[in-house]
C-alpha positions as CSV (number, residue, x, y, z in Angstrom):
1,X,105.4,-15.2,-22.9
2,X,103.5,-18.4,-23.6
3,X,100.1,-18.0,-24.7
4,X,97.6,-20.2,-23.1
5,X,93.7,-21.2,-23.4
6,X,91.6,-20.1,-20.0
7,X,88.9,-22.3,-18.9
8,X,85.5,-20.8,-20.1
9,X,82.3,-21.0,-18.2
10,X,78.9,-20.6,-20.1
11,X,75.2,-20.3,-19.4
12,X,72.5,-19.0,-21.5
13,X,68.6,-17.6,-21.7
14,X,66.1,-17.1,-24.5
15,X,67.8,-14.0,-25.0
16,X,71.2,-14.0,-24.1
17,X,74.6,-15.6,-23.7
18,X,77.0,-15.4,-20.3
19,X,80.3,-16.3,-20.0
20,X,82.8,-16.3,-17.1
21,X,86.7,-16.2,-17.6
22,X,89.0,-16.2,-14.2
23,X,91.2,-13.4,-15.6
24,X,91.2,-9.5,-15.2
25,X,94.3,-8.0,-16.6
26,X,94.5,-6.1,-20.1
27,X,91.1,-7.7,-21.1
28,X,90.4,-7.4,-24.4
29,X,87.6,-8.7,-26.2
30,X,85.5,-8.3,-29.6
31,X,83.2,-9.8,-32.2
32,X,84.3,-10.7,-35.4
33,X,81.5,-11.7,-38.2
34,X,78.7,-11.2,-35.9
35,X,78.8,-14.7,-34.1
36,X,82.3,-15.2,-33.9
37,X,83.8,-13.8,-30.1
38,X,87.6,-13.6,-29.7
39,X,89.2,-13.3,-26.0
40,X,92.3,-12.2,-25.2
41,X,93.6,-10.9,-21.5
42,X,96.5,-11.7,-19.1
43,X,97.2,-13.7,-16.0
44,X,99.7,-15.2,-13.2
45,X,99.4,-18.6,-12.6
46,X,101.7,-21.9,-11.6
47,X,103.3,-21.5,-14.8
48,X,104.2,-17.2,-14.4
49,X,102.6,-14.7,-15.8
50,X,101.1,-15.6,-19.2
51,X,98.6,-14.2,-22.1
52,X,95.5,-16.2,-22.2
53,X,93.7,-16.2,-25.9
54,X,90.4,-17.9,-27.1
55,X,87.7,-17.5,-30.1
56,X,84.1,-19.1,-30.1
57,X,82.4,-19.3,-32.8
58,X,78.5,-18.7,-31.8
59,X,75.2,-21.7,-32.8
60,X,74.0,-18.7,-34.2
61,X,74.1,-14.9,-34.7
62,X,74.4,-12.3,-31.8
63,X,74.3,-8.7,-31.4
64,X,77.4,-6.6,-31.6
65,X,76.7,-4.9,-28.3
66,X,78.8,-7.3,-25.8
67,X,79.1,-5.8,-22.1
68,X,81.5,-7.1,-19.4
69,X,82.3,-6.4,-16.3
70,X,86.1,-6.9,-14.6
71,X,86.6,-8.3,-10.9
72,X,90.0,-8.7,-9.0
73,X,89.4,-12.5,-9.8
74,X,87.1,-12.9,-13.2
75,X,85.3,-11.4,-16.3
76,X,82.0,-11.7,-16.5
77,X,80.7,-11.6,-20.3
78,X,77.4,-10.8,-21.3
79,X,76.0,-11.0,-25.0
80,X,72.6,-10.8,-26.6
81,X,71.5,-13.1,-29.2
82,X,70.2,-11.7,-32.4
83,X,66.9,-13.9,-31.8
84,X,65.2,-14.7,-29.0
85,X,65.2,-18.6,-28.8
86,X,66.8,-21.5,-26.6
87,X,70.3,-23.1,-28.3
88,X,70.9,-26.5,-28.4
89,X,74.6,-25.8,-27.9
90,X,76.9,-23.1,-27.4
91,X,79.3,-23.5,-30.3
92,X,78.4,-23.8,-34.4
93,X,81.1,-26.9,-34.1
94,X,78.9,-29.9,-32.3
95,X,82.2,-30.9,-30.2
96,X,82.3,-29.2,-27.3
97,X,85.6,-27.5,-27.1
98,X,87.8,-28.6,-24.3
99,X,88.4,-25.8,-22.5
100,X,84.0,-25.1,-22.1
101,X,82.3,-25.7,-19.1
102,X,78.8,-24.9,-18.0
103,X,78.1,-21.9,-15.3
104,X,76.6,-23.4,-12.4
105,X,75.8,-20.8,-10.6
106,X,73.8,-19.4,-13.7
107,X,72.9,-22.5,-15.3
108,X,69.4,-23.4,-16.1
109,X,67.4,-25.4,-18.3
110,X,65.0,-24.2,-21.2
111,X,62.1,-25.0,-18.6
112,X,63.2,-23.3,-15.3
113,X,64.7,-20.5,-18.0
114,X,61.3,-20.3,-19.7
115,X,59.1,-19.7,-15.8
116,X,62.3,-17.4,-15.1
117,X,61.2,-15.3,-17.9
118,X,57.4,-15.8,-17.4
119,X,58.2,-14.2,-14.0
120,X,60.3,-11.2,-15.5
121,X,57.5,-10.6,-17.6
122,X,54.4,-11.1,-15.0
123,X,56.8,-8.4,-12.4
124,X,57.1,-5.7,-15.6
125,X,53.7,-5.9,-16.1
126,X,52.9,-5.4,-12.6
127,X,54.9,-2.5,-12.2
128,X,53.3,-1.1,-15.5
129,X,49.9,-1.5,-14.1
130,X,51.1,0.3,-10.9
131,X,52.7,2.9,-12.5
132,X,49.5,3.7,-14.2
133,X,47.2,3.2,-11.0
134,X,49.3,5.3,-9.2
135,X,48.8,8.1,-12.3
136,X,44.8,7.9,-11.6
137,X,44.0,11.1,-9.4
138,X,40.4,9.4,-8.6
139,X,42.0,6.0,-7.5
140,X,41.1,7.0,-3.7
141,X,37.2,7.9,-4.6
142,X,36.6,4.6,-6.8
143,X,38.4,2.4,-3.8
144,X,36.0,4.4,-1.5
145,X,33.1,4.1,-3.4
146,X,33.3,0.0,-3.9
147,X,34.0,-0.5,-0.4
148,X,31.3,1.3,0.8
149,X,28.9,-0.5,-2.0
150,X,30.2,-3.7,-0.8
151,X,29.8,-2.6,3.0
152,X,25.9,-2.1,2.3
153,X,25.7,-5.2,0.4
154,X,27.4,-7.2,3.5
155,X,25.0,-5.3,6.0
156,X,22.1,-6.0,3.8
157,X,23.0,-9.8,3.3
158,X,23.6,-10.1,6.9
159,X,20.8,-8.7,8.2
160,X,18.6,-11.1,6.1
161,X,20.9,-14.2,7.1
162,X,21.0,-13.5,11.1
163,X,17.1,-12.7,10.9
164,X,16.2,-16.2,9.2
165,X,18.8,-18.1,10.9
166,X,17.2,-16.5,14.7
167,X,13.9,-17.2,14.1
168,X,14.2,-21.0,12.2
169,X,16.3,-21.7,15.9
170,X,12.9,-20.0,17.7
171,X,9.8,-21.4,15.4
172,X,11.7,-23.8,13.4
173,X,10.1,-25.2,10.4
174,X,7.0,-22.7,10.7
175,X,9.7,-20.0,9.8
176,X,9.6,-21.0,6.4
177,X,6.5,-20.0,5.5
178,X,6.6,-16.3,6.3
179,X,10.3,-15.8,5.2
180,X,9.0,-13.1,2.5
181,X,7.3,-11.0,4.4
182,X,9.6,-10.6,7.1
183,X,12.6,-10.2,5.3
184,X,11.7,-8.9,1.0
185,X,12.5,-5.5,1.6
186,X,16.1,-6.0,2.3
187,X,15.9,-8.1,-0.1
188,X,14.6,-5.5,-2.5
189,X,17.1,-3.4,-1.8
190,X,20.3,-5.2,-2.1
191,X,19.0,-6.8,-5.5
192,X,18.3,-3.1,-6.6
193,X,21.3,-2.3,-5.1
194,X,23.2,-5.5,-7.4
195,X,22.4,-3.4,-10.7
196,X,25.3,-1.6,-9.5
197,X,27.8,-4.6,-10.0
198,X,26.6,-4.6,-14.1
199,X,27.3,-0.8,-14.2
200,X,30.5,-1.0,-12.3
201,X,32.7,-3.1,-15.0
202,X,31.3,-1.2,-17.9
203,X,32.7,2.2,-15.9
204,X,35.8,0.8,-15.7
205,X,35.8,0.7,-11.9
206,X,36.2,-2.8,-11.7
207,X,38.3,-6.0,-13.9
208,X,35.6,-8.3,-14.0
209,X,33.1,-9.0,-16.7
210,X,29.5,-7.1,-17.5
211,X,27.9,-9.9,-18.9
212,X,28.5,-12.5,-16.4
213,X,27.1,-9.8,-13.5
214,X,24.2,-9.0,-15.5
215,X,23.5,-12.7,-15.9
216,X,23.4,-13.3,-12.3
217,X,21.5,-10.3,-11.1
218,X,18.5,-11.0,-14.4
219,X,18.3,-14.3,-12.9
220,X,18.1,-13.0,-9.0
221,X,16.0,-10.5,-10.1
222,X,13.5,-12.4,-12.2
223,X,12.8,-14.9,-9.2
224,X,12.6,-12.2,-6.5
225,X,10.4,-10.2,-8.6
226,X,8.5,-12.1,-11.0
227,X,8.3,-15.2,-9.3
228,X,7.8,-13.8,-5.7
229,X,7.3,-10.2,-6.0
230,X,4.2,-10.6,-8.4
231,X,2.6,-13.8,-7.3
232,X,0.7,-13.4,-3.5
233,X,0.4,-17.6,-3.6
234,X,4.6,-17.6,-4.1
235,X,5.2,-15.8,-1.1
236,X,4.0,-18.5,1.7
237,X,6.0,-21.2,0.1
238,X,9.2,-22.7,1.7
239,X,11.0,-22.7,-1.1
240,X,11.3,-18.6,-0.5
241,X,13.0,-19.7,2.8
242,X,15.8,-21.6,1.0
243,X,16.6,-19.1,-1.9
244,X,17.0,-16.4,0.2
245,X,18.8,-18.4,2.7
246,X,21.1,-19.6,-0.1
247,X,22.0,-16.0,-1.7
248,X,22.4,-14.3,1.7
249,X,24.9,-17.3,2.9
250,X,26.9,-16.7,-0.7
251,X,27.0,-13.0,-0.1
252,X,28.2,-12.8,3.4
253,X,30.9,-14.2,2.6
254,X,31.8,-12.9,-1.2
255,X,31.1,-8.9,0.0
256,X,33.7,-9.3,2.7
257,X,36.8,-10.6,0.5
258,X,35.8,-7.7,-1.8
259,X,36.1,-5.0,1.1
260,X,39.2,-6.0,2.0
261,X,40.5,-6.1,-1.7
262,X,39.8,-2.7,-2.1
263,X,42.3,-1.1,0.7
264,X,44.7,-4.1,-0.2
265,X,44.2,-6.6,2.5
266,X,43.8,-10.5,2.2
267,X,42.4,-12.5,5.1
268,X,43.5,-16.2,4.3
269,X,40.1,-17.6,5.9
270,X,37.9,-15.6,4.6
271,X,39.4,-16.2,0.4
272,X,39.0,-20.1,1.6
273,X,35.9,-19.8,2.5
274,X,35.0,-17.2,-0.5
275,X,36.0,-19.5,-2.6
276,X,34.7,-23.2,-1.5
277,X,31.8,-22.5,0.2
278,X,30.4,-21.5,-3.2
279,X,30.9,-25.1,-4.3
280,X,28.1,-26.6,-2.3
281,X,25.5,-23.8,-2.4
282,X,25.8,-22.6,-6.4
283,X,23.9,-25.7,-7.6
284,X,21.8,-25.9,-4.4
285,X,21.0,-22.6,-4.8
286,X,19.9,-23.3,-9.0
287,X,18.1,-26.2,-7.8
288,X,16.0,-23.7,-5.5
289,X,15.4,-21.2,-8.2
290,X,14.5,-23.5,-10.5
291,X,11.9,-25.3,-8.2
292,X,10.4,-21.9,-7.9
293,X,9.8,-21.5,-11.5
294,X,8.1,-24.6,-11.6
295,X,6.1,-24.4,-8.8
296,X,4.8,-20.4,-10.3
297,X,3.9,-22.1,-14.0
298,X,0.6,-23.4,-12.7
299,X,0.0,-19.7,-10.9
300,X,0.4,-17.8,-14.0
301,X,-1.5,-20.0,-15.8
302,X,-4.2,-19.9,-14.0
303,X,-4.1,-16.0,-13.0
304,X,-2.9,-15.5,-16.8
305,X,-0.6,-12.3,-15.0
306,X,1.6,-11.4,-17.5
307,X,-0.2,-13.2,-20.5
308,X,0.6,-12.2,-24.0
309,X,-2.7,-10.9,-25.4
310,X,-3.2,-12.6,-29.3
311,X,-5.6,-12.3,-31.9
312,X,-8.8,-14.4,-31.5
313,X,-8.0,-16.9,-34.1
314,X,-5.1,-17.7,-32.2
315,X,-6.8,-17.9,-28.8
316,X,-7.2,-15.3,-25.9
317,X,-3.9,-15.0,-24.6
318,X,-0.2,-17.0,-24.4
319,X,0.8,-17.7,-20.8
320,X,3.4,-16.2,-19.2
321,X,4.6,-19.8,-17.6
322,X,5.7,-20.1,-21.6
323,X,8.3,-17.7,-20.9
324,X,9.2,-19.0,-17.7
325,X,9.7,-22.5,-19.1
326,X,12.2,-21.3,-21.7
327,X,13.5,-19.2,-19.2
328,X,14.4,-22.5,-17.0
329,X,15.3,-24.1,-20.6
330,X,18.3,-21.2,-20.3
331,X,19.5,-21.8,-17.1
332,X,19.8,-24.9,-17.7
333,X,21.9,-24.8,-20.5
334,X,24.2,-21.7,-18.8
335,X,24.6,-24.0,-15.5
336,X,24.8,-27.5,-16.8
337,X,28.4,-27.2,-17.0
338,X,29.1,-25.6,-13.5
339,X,27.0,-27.5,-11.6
340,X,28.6,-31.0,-12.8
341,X,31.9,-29.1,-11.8
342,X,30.9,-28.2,-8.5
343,X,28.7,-31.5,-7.7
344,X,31.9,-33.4,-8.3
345,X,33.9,-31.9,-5.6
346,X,31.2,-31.8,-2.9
347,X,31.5,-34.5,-0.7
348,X,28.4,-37.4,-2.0
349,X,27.7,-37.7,2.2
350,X,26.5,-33.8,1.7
351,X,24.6,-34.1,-1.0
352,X,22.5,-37.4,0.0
353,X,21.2,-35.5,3.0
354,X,21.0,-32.0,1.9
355,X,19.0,-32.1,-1.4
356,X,16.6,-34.7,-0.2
357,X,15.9,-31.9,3.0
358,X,15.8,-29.4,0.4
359,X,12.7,-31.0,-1.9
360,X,10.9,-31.9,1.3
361,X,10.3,-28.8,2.1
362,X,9.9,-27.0,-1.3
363,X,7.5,-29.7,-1.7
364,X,5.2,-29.1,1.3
């Protein structure tokens, strides 16, 4: 019986090797020398039946494990490399041997092998994470809870927004100037409420970062309370109308998208909007806040609330509008970066009519 060389198809991955031989009969196959393969099996073909022999000898080391799996038609071979890294070739001889082809139905290339991977990993770690949300017994209460937190925060948000947006349609501009009275207790509340989304992350009941809530809802809560809450001569100003018209338009659309992610749900619409609306209004909205500051220093100063008491040979007392200057020094600095960000994508069209609105009336 004439012995005869089989054509060998080949494909690899970081991690392993597969080969493909067209032959099924008395297969026989084993490693010699750790990276050395030798093949033998039989077949019928044009020339009778016939035994069909060959050896590779591997780039590099593999594993002795070597699993296969017989068809009426083929062999499939599958081998593990000793390391985990991409080969430049199959063979430790830089010729490719004759009878070697690539695998095309397997055959990738270090990139597409490399996201292939990536997405191995990214679907194992998913189904670890299940595994271990589906092991948490209070699961069902924390998604209850955080729904119904963001629920209150929507309501909240939305009663503010529909009650400015109703009455600047019926008394138009003179809305602006009695936006605090008419609408700070909801306001209150949903800012008291916020505290929650600080606690929530250190609790483990939610992914996100403590720090960068706890930024947010200081900053929220020193305008609404310090710069509004405290100062009578804050509360007529426009500039009330357009923070609280800013946050309230930000929130009714961010507390919907996180409803929904709590029972699983995406609405496609609503992440768009989540997510670009926000653009625009983030550095409108610190524009706002920050014309606010400015427009309390004088106040503070003059009503010397909050004033540091000092010894006499320093002077009498040192203004709170101190604090509030290196408070706006601070958010400055922590949304420079953002707001040149987000003032590059909005559209300059926006922008040259919007802001210029904005400091007329915060102005008046």
């Amino acid at each position: 019986m004439q012995i005869l060389t089989p054509h060998v198809y080949w494909a690899q991955r970081h991690g392993e090797i597969y080969l493909r031989v067209e032959l099924s009969d008395n297969v026989n196959i084993n490693l010699q020398e750790h990276n050395t393969l030798q093949f033998r099996a039989q077949g019928h073909g044009a020339k009778g039946d016939n035994e069909y022999e060959f050896k590779l000898e591997f780039l590099e080391p593999v594993r002795p494990e070597i699993k296969h799996k017989s068809t009426e038609r083929q062999v499939d071979i599958k081998i593990k490399k000793k390391e985990e890294r991409w080969w430049d070739r199959l063979t430790l001889q830089e010729k490719k041997p004759l009878f070697l082809a690539p695998d095309f139905d397997r055959w990738l290339d270090e990139s597409d092998a490399e996201m292939e991977l990536q997405a191995k990993e990214e679907k194992l770690n998913k189904i670890s994470v299940e595994s271990r949300v589906r092991n948490d017994p209070y699961l069902g209460l924390k998604k209850s809870y955080l729904f119904m937190y963001n629920l209150v925060q929507f309501l909240g948000y939305s009663w503010v927004f529909v009650n400015m947006t109703v009455r600047l349609f019926i008394l138009g501009q003179d809305s602006f100037y009695d936006t605090f009275h008419t609408t700070a207790d909801i306001m209150y509340f949903c800012q008291m409420m916020a505290v929650l989304e600080v606690i929530n992350p250190l609790l483990g009941l939610v992914k996100t970062g403590a720090f960068p809530a706890m930024i947010q809802v200081a900053g929220r809560n020193v305008i609404l309370f310090v710069v509004f809450g405290s100062l009578d001569e804050m509360q007529n100003k426009p500039v009330v109308f357009f923070v609280f018209y800013l946050w309230s338009t930000i929130e009714i659309f961010r507390y919907p998208y996180y409803m929904l992610a709590c029972i699983s749900t995406e609405w496609k619409m609503l992440t768009w909007l989540r997510y670009t609306i926000w653009i625009p209004l983030y550095p409108l909205g610190v524009i706002a806040e920050a014309v606010a500051v400015v427009q309390s220093l004088p106040i503070f100063d003059e009503t010397r609330l909050f004033s540091l008491p000092l010894p006499e040979m320093l002077g009498n007392s040192l203004s709170f509008s101190y604090t509030l200057q290196l408070y706006l020094v601070f958010m400055f600095l922590g949304n420079q970066k953002p707001c040149f960000l987000h003032f590059r994508t909005i559209d300059s069209l926006m922008l040259n009519s919007a802001v210029p609105m904005l400091l007329q009336y915060i102005n008046d």
